[in-house]
C-alpha positions, -999 to +999 in steps of 0.1 A: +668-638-114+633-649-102+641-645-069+654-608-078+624-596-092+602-609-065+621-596-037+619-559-059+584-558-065+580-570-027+601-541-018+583-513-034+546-531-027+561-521+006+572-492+002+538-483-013+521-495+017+543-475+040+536-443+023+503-447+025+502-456+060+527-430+067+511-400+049+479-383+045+464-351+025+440-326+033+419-309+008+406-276+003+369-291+013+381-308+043+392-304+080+417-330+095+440-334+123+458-363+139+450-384+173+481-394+188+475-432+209+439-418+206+444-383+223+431-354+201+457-324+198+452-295+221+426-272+204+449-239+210+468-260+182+439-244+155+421-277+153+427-282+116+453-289+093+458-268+059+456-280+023+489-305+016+508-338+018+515-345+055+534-374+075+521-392+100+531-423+122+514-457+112+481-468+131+480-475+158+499-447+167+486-417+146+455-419+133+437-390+112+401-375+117+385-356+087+357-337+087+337-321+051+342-282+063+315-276+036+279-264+046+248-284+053+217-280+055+194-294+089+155-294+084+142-294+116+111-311+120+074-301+120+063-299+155+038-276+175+051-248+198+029-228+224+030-186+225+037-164+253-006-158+250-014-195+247-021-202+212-001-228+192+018-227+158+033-252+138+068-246+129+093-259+107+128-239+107+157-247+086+198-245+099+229-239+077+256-250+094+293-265+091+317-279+112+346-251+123+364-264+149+370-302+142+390-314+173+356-299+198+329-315+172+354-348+176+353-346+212+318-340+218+308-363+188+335-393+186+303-413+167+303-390+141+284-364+119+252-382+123+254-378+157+264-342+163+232-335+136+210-352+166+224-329+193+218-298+169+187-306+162+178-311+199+195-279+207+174-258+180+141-271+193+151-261+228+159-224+220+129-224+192+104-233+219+120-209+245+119-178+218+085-188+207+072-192+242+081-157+249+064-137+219+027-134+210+006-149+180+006-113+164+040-113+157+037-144+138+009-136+119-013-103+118-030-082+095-013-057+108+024-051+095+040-029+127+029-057+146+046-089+129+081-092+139+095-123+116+127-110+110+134-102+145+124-138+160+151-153+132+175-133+142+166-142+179+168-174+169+199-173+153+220-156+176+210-179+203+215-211+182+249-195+171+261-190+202+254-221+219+271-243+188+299-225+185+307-226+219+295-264+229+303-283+197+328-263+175+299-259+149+292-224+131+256-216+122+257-197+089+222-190+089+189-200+107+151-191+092+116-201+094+108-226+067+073-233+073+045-215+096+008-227+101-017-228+124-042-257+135-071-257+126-085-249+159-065-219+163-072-206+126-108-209+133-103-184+164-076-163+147-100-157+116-132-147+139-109-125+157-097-108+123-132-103+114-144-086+144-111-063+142-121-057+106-156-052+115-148-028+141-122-010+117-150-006+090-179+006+116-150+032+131-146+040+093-183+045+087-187+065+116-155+090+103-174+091+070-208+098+081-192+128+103-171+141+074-204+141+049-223+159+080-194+187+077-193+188+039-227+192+042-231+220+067-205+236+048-220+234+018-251+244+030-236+275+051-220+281+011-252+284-003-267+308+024-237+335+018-240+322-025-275+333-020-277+363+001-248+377-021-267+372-052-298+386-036-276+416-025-270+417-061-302+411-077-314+439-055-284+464-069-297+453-106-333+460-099-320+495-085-301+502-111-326+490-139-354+508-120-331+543-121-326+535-159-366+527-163-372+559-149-350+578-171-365+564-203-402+573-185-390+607-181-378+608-219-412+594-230-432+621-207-420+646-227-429+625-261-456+605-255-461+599-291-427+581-295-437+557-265-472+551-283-452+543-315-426+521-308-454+503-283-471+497-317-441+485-332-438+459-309-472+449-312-468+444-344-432+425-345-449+403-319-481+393-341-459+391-372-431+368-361-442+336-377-461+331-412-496+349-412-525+361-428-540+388-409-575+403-419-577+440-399-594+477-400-566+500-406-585+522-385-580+503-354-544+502-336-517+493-341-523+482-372-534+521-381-496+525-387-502+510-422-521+542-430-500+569-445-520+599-430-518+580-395-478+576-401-476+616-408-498+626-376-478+606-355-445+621-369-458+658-368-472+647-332-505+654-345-518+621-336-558+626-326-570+619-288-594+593-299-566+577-322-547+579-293-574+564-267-576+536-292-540+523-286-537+493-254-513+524-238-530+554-249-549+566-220-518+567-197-504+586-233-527+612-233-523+617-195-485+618-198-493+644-228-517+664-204-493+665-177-466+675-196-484+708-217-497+718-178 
């Protein structure tokens, strides 16, 4: 009975063995395929099994490859690469990348992942140093936006890179960016001189515009106030027209009552010396201040007021004149 249940559990330790060297499973995260005597399938096979159980012959015979079909990330180093112009920058670009074809990344790479990440890397700093060598410092970095072209270098970049590992190595490049951009220090130095001079010439061109734009402004303004001023002087002169045609209408109207003139000219004389507060000490004979005499009042409403009453007042002798000319 001893002997029985040896010989069993020898039989499925065996069987457990054999299955194990007999079958193999891919998952959903992995690529895998199977070398025959060492030979790699032919790629027009698709280079990858799919997710399941699979058999396989025993080493050394069959023998299966896997490869994590996830992405990865490749830092490339910071290194130093010259312009088309001359002038260096200091890089550092980042790679997103995966295996795709499994049985080509195998072939090129037999030493593994570690390995193919060298050659990557070696291939990105070629094509970075190419692309960089053929553009200028300005489209790196610039004050001036139309002149940067970032986006444009990436994509460069990328297509190149792309191309290159998918065709060489099996590997598809997801995406491809500058990480890091800098400038020595001798070259920021001479970059920032050069930005001030630009500036410098940007704010004297500015300057320049303004000081010929406040010139205009100013001889407009000033052509403004020539037609301002003539128009009012045009107008001034229509007034003092008018006003003189109005003057002489009231000089005709006190012509033929000089009296009236003489009287409201008193008036005023009186309204004048009266505006404020005061404490006057006269002769009621004298004008104006006659008009507080009631017999004076009468004369000068019956027009009976006396020559030498008259002659008295500040306006009287061009009264009595008026009078004179008006009874001839």
């Amino acid at each position: 009975m001893k002997n029985i249940g040896t010989i069993i559990a020898a039989v499925f330790l065996s069987l457990v063995l054999l299955a194990y060297m007999c079958t193999y499973q891919v998952r959903f995260t992995e690529h895998a395929f199977v070398k025959t005597w060492g030979k790699a399938p032919p790629a027009s096979d698709g280079g990858s099994e799919k997710v399941g159980l699979y058999y396989k012959w025993p080493r050394p015979i069959q023998q299966v490859v896997k490869y994590d079909k996830r992405l990865r990330v490749l830092n490339d180093k910071t290194e130093e690469t010259r312009t088309t112009d001359g002038e260096n920058l200091i890089l550092t670009t980042f790679t997103i990348w995966r295996i795709d074809d499994p049985i080509k990344f195998n072939t090129n790479f037999p030493g593994g992942v570690d390995i193919g990440e060298q050659k990557l890397r070696s291939m990105i700093r070629t094509h970075k140093q190419a692309v960089v060598g053929g553009h200028k410092l300005s489209e790196f970095v610039s004050t001036d936006a139309a002149e940067r072209n970032l986006d444009g270098i990436e994509k460069e970049l990328l297509d190149l890179v792309r191309a290159d590992a998918e065709k060489e190595y099996g590997i598809f490049v997801q995406d491809f960016g500058i990480k890091k951009l800098g400038l020595p220090q001798s070259v920021t130095t001479a970059i920032f001189a050069k930005m001030k001079s630009n500036e410098e010439k940007k704010a004297e061109r500015y300057r320049s515009e303004g000081n010929a734009a406040a010139r205009n402004i100013e001889a407009e303004a000033r052509a403004a106030e020539r037609r301002i001023l003539a128009a009012a002087r045009q107008k001034v002169a229509e007034i003092e027209t008018e006003a003189q045609r109005v003057i002489g209408e009231y000089y005709k109207e006190f012509n033929s009552h000089p009296e009236l003139r003489i009287f409201l000219d008193r008036l005023r004389t009186l309204e004048d010396t009266l505006q404020t507060r005061t404490t006057i000490i006269f002769d009621q004979s004298t004008p104006p201040f006659n008009l507080f005499d009631e017999a004076v009042r009468k004369k000068v409403g019956t027009g009976e007021l006396s020559g030498r009453e008259a002659s008295a007042d500040p306006l009287g002798d061009a009264a009595i004149a008026a009078k004179r000319d008006t009874k001839d």
